[in-house]
N, C-alpha and C positions, 0 to 999 in steps of 0.2 A: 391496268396497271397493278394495282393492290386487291385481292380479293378478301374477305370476310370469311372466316371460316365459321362454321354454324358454334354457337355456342353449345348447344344437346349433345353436341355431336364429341364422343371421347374417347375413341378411336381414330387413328389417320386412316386415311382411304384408302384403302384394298384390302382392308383386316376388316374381320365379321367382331362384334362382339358377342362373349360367351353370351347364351341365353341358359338363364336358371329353366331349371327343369320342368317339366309340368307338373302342377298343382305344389308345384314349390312358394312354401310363401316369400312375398317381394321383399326386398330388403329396406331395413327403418332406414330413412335419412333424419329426421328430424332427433336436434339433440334432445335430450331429457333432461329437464331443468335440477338445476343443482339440490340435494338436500336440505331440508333447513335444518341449522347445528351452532354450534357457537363458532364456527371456522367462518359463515356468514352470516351479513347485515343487511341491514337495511340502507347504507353504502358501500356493500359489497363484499368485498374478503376481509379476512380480521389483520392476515399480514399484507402489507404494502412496501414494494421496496421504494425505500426512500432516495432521493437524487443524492450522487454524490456531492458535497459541496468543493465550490472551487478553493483553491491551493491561498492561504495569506501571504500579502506579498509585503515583505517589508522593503522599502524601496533606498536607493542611493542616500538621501540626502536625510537618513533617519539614524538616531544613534541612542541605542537603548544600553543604560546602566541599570543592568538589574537581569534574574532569569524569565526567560522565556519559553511558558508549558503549553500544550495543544497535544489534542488527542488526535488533531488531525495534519492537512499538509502545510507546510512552513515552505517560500522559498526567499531567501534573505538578501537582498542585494545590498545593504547597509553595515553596519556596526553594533557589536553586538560586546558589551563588559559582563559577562556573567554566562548561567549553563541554557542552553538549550533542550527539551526535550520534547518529543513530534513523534508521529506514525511516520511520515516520511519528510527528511528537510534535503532543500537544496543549497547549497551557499553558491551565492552568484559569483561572477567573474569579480567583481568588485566589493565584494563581501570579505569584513574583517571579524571572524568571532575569537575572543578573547575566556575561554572557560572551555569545561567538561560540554560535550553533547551525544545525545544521547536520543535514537530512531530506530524505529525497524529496520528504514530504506534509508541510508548517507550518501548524496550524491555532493562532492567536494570538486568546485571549479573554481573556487577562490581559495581563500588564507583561512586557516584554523590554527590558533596555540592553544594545546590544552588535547586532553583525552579525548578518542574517537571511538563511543560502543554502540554497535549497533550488528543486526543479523547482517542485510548486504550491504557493504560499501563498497563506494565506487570512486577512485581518484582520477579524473580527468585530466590532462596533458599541460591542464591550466595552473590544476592544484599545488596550495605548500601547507602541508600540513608538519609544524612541530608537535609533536606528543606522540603518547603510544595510541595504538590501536589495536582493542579488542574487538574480533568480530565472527560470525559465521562463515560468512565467505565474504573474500573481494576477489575488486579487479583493481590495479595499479595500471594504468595508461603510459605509454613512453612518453616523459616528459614533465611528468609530475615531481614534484619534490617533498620529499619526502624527511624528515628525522625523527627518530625514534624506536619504536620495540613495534615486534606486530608479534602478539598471541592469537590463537583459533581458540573459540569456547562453544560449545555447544548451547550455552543460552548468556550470551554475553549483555544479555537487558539485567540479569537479576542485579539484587545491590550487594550482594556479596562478592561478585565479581568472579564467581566461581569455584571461589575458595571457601570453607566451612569458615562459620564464625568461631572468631581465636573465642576460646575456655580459658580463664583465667581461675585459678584455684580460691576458692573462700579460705579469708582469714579464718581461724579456729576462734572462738571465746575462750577466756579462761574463766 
């Protein structure tokens, strides 16, 4: 039925393998243990990639008056009085935010009033977004709704918004 193929064996059959030459010396297989340096420990490497952490989920039956900051994923399926800011936020199908938000990654499938800045956004077929949006790049999905301004910025996170900060002249002394 099933045969066993030799494990030594690392060539398929009917091929010779090269043989090294005579008085060629044999080839190392065994690794050579790592340096000792400040790169390792005595638990190992000094970098460790850390697990990503999973996404906070604010759920339906939750309603937040106040802003909401994370350096990491946000996905909102609730109520939201005030600004948002995240690496990447979702707004749920049933997700009301009420304020400015502010992501690298905007993914809108529910309702936003207020300002959308972020590198990519993304409006889903679901979305209604009132306010403008500043961004890198989007996508507007057939069916989204939409009002307001859309600007392209090249770094639409900063808090100038792109624009130099207004120079208002000093009064003189007399």
């Amino acid at each position: 039925m099933f045969s066993k193929s030799k494990i030594s064996e690392t060539n398929p059959p009917g091929r010779e393998a090269a043989k090294p030459a005579p008085g060629a010396p044999k080839p190392e297989t065994k690794a050579a243990p790592p340096a000792p340096g400040p790169a390792t420990g005595a638990s190992g490497p000094a970098f460790q990639a850390k697990p990503k952490p999973s996404p906070s989920l604010l759920s339906s039956d939750l309603t937040i008056k106040g802003n909401v900051v994370s350096t990491g994923d946000i996905q909102i399926e609730g109520n939201i009085e005030g600004d948002v800011r995240a690496h990447l936020l979702t707004v749920g199908e049933s997700a009301t935010i009420r304020g400015e938000v502010v992501a690298d990654d905007v993914v809108v499938n529910g309702r936003v009033i207020g300002r959308v800045r972020g590198l990519k956004i993304r409006l889903t077929a679901s979305a209604k977004v009132e306010g403008d949006i500043v961004h890198k790049t989007i996508a507007i999905e057939s069916g989204a709704h939409f009002e307001g301004s859309v600007r392209r910025q090249e770094d639409p996170l900063s808090k100038t918004g792109g624009k130099p900060p207004l120079i208002t002249p000093a009064k003189e002394a007399s």
